[in-house]
ROMI-338297 format. One record per residue: x negated, y, z of N, C-alpha, C in turn. Coordinates in steps of 0.001 Angstrom, whole numbers, padded with zeros to 6 digits, always signed. Layout:
BEGIN
XYZXYZXYZ
...
# end
This chain:
BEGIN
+020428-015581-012915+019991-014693-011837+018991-015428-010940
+018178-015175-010530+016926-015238-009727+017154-014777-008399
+017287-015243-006925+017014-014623-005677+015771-014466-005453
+015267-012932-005463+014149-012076-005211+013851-011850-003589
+013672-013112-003084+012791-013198-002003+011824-012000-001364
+010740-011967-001974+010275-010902-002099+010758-009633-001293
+012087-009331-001824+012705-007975-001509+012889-007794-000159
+012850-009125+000560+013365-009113+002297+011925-009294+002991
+011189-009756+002352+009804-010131+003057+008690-010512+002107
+007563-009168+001781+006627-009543+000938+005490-010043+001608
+005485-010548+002864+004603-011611+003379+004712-013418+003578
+006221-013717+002474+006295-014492+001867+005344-015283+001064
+004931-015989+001106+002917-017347+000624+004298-018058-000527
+005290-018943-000026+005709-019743-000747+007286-020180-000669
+007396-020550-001644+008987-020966-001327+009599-022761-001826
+010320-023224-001005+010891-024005-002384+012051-023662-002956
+012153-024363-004859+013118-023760-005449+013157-024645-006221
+013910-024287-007446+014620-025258-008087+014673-024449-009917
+013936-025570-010557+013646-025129-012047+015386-025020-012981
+015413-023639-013260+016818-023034-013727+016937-023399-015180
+015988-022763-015807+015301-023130-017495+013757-022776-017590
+013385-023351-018740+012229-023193-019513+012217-022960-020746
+011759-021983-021141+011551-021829-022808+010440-020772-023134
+009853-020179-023949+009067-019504-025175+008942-018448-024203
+009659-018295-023090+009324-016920-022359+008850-017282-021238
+009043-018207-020581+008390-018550-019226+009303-019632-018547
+009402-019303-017503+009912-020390-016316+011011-019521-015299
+012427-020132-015368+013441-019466-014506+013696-020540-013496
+013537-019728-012184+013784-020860-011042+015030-020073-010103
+015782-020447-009302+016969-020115-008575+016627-019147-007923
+015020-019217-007049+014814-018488-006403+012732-018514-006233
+012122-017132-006219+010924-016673-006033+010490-015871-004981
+009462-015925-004373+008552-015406-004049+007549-014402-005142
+007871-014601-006395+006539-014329-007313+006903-012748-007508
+006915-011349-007441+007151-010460-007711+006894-010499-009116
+007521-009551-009823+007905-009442-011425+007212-007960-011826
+006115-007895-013107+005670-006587-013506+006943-005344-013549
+006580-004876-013039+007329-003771-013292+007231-002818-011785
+007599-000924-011983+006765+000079-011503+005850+000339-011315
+004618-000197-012363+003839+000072-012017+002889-000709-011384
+003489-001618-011052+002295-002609-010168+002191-004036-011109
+001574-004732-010874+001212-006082-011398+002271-006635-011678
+002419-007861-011973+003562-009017-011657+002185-010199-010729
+003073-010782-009858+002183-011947-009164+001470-013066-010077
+000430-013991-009767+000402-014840-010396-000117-016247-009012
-000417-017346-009465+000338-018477-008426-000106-019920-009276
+001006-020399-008434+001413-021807-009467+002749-022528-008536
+003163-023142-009414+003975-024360-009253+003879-025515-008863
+004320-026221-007801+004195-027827-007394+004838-028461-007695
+004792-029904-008756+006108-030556-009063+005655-031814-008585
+006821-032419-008671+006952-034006-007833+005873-034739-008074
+005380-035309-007479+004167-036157-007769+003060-035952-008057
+002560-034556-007317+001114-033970-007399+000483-032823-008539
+001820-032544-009598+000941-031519-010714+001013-030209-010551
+000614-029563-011096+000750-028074-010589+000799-027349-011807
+001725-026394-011956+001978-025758-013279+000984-024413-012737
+000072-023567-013479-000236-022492-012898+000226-021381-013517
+000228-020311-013013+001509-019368-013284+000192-017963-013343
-000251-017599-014532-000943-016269-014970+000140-014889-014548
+001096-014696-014751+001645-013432-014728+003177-013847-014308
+004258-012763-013790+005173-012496-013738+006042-011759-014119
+006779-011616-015030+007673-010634-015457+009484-010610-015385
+009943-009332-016046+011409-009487-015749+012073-009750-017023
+012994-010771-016702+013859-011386-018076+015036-010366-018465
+016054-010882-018610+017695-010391-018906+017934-010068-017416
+018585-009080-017371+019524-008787-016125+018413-009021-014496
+019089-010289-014189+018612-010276-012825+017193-011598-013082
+017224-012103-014255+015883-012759-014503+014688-012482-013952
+013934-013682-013385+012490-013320-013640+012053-014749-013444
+010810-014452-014684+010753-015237-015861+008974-015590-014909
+008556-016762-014796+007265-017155-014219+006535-017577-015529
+005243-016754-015800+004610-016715-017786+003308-017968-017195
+003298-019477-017641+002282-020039-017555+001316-020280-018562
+000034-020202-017053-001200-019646-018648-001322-021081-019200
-001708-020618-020354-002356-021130-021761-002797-022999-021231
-002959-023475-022143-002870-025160-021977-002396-026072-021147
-000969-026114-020927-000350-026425-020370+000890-027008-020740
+000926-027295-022150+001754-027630-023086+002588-029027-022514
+001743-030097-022172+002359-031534-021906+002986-031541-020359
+002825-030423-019535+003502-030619-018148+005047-029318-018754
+004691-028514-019068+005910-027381-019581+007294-028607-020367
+006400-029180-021376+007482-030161-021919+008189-031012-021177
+007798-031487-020143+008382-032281-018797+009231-032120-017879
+008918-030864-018277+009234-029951-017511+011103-028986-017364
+011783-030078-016620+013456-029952-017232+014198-029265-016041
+015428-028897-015901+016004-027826-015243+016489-028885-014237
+016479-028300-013265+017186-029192-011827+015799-029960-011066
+014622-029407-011638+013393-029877-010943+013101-029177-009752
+012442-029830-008641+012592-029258-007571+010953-029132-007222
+010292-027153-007030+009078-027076-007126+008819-026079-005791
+007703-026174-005723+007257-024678-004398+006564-024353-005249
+006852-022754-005187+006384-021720-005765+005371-021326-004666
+003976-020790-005568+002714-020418-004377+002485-019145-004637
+002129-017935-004224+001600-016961-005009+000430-017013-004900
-001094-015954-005574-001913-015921-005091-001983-015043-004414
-002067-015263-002868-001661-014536-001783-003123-013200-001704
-003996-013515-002014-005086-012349-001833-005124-011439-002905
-004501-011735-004058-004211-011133-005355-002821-009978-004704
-001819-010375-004007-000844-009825-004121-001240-009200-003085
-001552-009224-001423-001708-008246-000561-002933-007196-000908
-003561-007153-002236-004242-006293-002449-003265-005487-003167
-002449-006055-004089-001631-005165-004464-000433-004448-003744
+000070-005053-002407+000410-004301-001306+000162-003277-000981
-001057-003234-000624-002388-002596+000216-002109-001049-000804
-002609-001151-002006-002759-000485-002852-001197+000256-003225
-000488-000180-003334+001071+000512-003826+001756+001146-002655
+001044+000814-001452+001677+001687-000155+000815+002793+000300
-000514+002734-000435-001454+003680-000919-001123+004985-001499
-000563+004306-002620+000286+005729-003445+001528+006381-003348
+002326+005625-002130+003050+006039-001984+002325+007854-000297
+001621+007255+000157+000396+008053+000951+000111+009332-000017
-000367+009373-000912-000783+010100-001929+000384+011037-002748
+001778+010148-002768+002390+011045-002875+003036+012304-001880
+002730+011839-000517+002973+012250+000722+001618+013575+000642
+000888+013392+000228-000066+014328+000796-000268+015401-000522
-000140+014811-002314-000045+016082-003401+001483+016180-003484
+002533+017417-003397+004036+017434-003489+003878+018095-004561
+004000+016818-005654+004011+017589-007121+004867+015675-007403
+005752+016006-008795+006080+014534-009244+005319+013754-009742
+005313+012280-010232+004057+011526-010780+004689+010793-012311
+004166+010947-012915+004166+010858-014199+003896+009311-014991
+003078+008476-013873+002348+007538-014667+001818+006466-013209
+001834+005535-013249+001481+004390-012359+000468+003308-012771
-000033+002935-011837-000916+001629-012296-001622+000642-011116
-000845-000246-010969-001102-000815-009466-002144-002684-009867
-002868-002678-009769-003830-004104-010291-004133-004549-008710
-005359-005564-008884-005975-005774-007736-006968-005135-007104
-007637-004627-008524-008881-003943-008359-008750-002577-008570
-007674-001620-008664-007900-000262-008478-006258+000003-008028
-005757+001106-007784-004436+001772-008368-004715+003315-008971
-003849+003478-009784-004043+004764-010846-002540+005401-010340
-002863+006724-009962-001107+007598-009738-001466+009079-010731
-000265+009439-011590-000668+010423-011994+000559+011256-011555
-000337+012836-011462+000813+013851-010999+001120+014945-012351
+002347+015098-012320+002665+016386-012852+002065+017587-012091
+001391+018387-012770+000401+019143-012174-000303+020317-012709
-000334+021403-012790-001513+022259-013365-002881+022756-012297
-002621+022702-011118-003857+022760-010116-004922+021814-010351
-005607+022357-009988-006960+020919-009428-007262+020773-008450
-007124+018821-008217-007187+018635-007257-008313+018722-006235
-008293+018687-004907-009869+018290-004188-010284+016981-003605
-011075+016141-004383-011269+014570-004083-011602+014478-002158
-012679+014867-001684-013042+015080-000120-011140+015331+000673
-010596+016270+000484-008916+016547+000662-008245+015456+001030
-008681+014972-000600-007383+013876-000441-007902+012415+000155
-009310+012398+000421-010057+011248+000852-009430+011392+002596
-009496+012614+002602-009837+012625+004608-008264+012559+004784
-007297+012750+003943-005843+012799+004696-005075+011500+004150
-005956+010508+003192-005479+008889+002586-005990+008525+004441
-007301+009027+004654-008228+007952+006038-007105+008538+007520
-006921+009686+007401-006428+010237+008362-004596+009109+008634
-004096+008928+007503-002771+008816+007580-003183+007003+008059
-003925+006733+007182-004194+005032+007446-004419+004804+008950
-005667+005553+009619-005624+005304+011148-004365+005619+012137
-003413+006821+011491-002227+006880+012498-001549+005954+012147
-001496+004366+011748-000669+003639+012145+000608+003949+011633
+001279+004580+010840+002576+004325+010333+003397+003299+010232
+004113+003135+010802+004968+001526+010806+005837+001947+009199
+006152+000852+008220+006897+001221+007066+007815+000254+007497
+008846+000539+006564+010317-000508+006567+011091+000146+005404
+011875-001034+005133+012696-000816+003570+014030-000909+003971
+014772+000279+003344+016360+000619+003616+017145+000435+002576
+018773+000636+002323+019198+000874+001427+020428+001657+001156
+020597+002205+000154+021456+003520-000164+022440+003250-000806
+023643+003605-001469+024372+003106-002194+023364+003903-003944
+023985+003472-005144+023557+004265-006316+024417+005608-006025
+025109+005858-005766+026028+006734-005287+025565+008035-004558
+024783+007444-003362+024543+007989-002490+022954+008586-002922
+022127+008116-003510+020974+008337-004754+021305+009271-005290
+022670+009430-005945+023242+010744-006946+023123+012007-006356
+023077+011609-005032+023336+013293-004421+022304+013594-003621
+021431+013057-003527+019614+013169-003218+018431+012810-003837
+018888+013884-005361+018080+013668-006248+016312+014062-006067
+016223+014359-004780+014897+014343-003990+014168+013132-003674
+014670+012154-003337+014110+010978-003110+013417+011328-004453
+014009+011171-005798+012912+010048-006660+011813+011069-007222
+010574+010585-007128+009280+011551-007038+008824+010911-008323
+009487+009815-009078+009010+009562-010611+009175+009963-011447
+008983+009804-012478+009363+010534-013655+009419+009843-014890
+008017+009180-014939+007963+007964-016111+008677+006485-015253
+009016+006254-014154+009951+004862-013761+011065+005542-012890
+011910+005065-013490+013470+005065-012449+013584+004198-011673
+014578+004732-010669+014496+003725-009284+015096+002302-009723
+014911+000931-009350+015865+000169-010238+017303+000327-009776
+018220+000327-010655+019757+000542-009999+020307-001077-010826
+021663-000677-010897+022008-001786-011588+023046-003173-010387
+022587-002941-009223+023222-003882-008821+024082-003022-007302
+024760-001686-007933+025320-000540-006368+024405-000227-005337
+023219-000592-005292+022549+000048-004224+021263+000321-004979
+020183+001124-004481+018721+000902-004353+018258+000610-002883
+017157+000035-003481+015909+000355-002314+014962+001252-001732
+014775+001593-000621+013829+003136-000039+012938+002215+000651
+011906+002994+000876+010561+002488+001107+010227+003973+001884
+010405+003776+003162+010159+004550+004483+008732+004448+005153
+007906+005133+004926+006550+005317+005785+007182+006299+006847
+007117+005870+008216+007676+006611+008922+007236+008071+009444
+007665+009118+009342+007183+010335+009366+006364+011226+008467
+006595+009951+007113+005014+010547+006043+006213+010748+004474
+006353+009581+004410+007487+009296+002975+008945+009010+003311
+009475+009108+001998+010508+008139+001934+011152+008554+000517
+011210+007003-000193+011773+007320-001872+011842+006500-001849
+012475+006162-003531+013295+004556-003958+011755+003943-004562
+011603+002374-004218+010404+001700-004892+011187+000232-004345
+011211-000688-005905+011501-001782-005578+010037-002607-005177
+009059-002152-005070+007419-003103-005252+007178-003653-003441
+006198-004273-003397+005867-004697-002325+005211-004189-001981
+005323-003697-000007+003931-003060+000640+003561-003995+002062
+002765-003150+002612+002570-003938+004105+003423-003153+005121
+003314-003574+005846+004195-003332+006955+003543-002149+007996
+002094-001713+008412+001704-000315+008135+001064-000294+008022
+000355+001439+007651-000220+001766+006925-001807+001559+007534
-001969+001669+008663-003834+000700+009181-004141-000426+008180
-003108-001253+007936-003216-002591+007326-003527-002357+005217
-004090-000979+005319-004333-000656+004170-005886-000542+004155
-006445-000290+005153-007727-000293+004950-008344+001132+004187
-009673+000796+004569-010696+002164+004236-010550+002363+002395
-010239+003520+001898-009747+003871+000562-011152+004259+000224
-011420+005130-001220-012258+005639-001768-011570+006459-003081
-011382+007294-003293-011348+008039-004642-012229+008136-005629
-012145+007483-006683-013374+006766-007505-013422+008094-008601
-012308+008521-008833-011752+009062-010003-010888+010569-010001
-010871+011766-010290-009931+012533-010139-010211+013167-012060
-009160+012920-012844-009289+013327-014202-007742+014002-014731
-008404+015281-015432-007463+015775-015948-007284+015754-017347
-005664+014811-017303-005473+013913-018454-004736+014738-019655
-004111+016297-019531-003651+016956-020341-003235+018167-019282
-002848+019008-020219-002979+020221-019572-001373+020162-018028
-000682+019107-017998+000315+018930-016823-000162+017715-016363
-001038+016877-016470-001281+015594-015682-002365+015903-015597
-002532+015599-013920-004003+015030-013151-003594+013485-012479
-004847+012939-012830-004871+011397-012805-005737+010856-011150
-005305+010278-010465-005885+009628-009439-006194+008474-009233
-007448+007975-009336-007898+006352-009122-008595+006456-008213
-007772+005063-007222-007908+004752-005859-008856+003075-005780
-010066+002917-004753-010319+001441-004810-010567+000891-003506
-010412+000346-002450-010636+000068-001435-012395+000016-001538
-012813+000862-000244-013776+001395+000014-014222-000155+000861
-014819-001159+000102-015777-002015+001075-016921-002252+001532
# end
């Protein structure tokens, strides 16, 4: 099991921790900062500090067995990985401008789901765009949804993350607005992700704290991907 840092504070830069295992899948440490692929959004990428100046660098993040998550280091890196033994003591870095874009962007779509009330079908959270798709037969209006992404960003929404029992999930089958990702369960509770007065649904991913701190949007993209999905790609307007 992995303590997911992260989950209490995604303005977390670094941590120290302690190397759990290594093998063919990546790197297990006690505890991360590194968020793990999955809903839709990225996994982090970073690096590692080990004793005496080396630095393992860390391409991607993903989720192992159970409560795993597995740190994937890129490519030639063979003679520090081999050295590389359990009970080592490292700070984990993320790349911090990589991940608050992906913040920025996943508290974006959660905006977007606030403003089309239709379910979403399909996710895609990077650095350089986010993709939300809706269950849908209308068409959408790009100008619409531009002026009420800008409108919601300047009122300042303060967000904050709550939690429910799985239980209590069962009987407000309204929260979950997904369709292709389930909320994660698995350990008696989920997580809610509260834009105050705008949202509120289960998302284990990282956002900012509000919604100003998202910055000027742009709708690059509005495509209709089959006759029930319309597709939305979002890019920060710089």
């Amino acid at each position: 099991m992995t303590e997911a840092l992260y989950r209490d504070d995604a303005y977390l830069r670094d941590c120290e921790a302690t190397v759990a295992a290594v093998d063919d899948r990546g790197i297990r440490l006690d505890r991360t900062v590194f968020y793990p692929r999955g809903g839709g959004q990225a996994g982090d990428a970073g690096r590692l500090a080990l004793p005496g100046g080396n630095t393992i660098a860390i391409a991607d993040t993903v989720k192992g067995e159970g409560a795993e998550i597995l740190h994937v280091p890129a490519p030639g890196q063979e003679a520090l990985l081999a050295a590389l033994a359990p009970g080592t003591a490292v700070t984990a870095t993320i790349d911090w401008d990589r991940r608050h874009r992906h913040m920025r962007f996943h508290t974006a779509t959660h905006l977007l789901c606030a403003i089309v009330p239709h379910q979403t079908n399909g996710c895609s959270i990077v650095a350089d765009y986010a993709r939300l798709d809706f269950d849908m037969v209308e068409p959408l209006d790009k100008e619409h949804l531009e002026r009420e992404l800008a409108r919601l960003v300047a009122e300042a929404h303060d967000i904050r993350t709550t939690w429910i029992t799985d239980a209590e999930l069962d009987t407000k089958p309204e929260l979950v607005r997904t369709m292709s990702v389930q909320p994660p369960r698995g350990v008696g509770r989920v997580r809610l992700l509260e834009i105050a007065g705008v949202d509120l649904q289960p998302c284990g991913g990282t956002h900012v704290a509000n919604t100003s701190e998202i910055g000027a949007l742009r709708i690059v993209k509005i495509e209709k991907k089959s006759a029930r999905s319309r597709r939305v790609v979002l890019e920060f307007d710089k």
